[in-house]
N, C-alpha and C positions, 0 to 999 in steps of 0.2 A: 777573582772569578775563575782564572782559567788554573789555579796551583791545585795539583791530586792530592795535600792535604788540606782538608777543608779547618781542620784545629790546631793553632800553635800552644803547647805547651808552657809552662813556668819550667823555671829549673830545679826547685826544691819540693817536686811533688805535691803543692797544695791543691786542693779540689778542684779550684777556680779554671775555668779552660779561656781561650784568650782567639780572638779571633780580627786577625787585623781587618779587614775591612769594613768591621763593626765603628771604628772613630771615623772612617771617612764616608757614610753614607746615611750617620746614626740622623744627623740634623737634616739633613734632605727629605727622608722620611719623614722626620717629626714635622717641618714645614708643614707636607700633605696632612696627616695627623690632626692637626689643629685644624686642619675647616673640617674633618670628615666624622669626628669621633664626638658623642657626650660628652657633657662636662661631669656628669655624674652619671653610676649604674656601676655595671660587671661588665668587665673586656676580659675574654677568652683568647688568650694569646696558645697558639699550635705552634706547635715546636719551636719553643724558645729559646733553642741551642745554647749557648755558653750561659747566657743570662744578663749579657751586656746591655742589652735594648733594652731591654724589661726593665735597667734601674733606672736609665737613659728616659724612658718616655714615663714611667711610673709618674717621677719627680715633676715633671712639666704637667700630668695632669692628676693630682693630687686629690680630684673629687671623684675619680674612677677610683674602683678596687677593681687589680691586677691579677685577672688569673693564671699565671703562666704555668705550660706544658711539656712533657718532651716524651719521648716513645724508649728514647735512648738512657737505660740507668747512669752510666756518667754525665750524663748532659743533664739530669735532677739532681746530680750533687752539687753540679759546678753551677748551676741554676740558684740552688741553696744558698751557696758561700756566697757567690756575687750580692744577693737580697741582703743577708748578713751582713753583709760590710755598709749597707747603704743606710741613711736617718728616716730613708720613706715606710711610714706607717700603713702603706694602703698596697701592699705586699703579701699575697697570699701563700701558702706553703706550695711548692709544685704538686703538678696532679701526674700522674703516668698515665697518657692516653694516648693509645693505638687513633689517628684519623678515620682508618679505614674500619673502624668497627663500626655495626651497626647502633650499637649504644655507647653513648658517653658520659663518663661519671660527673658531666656537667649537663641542668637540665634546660637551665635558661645564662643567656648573657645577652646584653645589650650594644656589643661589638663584638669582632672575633678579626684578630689581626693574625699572618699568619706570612714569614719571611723568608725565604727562601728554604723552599722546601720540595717542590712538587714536581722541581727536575731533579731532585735528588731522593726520589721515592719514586716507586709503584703507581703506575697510571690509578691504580685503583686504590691510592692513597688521596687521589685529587679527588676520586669519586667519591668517596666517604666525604672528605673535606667541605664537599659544597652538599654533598645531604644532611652531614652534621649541621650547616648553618642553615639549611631548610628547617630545621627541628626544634632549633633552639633558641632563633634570631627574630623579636616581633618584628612589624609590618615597619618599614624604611629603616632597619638596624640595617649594617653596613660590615660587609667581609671586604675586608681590604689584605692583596698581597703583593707582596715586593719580593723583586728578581728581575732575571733574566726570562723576553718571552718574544714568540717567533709570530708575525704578524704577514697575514698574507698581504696586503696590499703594502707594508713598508719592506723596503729594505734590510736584508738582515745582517749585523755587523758582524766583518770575518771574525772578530773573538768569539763572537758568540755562537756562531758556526764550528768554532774549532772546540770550544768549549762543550757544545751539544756532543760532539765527536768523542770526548776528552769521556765525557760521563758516559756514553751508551759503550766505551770498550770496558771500561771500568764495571757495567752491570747493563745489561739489554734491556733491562724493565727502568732505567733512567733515558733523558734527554732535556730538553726544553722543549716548554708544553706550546702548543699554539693557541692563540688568544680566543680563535674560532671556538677550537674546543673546550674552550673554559669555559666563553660564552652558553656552549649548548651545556653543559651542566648546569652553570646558574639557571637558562629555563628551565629546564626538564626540576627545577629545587626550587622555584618560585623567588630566581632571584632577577634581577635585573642588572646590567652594567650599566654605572652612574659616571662614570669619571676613570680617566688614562691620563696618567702623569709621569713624560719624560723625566728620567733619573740619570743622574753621574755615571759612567763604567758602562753606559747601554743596556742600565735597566728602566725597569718601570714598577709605577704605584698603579696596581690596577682596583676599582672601586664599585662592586654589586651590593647594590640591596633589595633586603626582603621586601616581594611586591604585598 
């Protein structure tokens, strides 16, 4: 969480981007995952980064079709390759979608997972992100995100302090977002917080759905 490169590379140039902390937090998520997600429908996964989750949770739920995203053109390559390599059939080609726009070339899904992204973007990436799920998510479909996030009544861990510090020198429109204010966008999008799940490294599984 706290390394200033968020992508480890291969050494022979292939597509694929590689990101360590993806093996150690892949199944803590997917734990949450399983009570919160369809067994069947569309999951709109926002910014899928390297592509590692995506084959990671694909696999385990094999009655969802997977629509993974990224804003980033190399992060939809290495999105590609990863799918490639995998035997899961319910793998859709990536989509290039901006959060923050007001339209999204997706018009319905039945989840929308969406993993560390929203201290590493533009306040007004989160605000796109929870109107996008106003838009396209029916009644008790579920935005779930995972990360790092600053909660007024707990305690905030020095990493994660230094880490908030780490991103806003690195770009002023980054930080860690505060849970408060996630919560006021899910109302103001007609969503609701269902469920907060302590995570390994000091993050969290946070859990709104459409009222």
């Amino acid at each position: 969480m706290t390394s200033s490169t968020p992508f480890v590379f291969d050494d022979v140039g292939e597509a694929k981007r590689y990101a360590p902390a993806t093996e150690r937090n892949r199944d803590a998520i997917l734990g949450v995952l399983r009570d919160e997600l369809p067994l069947c429908g569309t999951l709109l996964e926002i910014a899928s980064g390297t592509g590692e989750h995506l084959v990671h949770f694909a696999a385990a739920f094999p009655g969802l079709t997977w629509q993974p995203s990224d804003y980033d053109d190399a992060g939809l390559v290495s999105i590609a390759a990863w799918s490639a390599e995998t035997e899961c059939t319910n793998i859709l080609p990536p989509l290039k979608i901006d959060a923050a726009a007001a339209i999204w070339p997706v018009a319905h899904a039945d989840a929308i997972l969406c993993c560390n992204m929203v201290h590493i973007a533009p306040w007004a990436v989160a605000i796109g992100l929870f109107e996008g799920a106003g838009r396209i998510l029916p009644a008790d479909a579920p935005l779930i995100l995972y990360g790092p996030f600053i909660e007024v009544d707990v305690e905030t861990a020095p990493s994660n302090i230094a880490f908030d510090e780490s991103l806003k020198a690195r770009n002023a429109e980054w930080g860690v977002r505060s849970t408060d204010a996630l919560d006021e966008l899910a109302r103001t999008n007609g969503l609701g917080r269902a469920r907060r799940v302590a995570m390994p490294a000091n993050n969290l599984v946070l859990v709104w759905r459409r009222i």
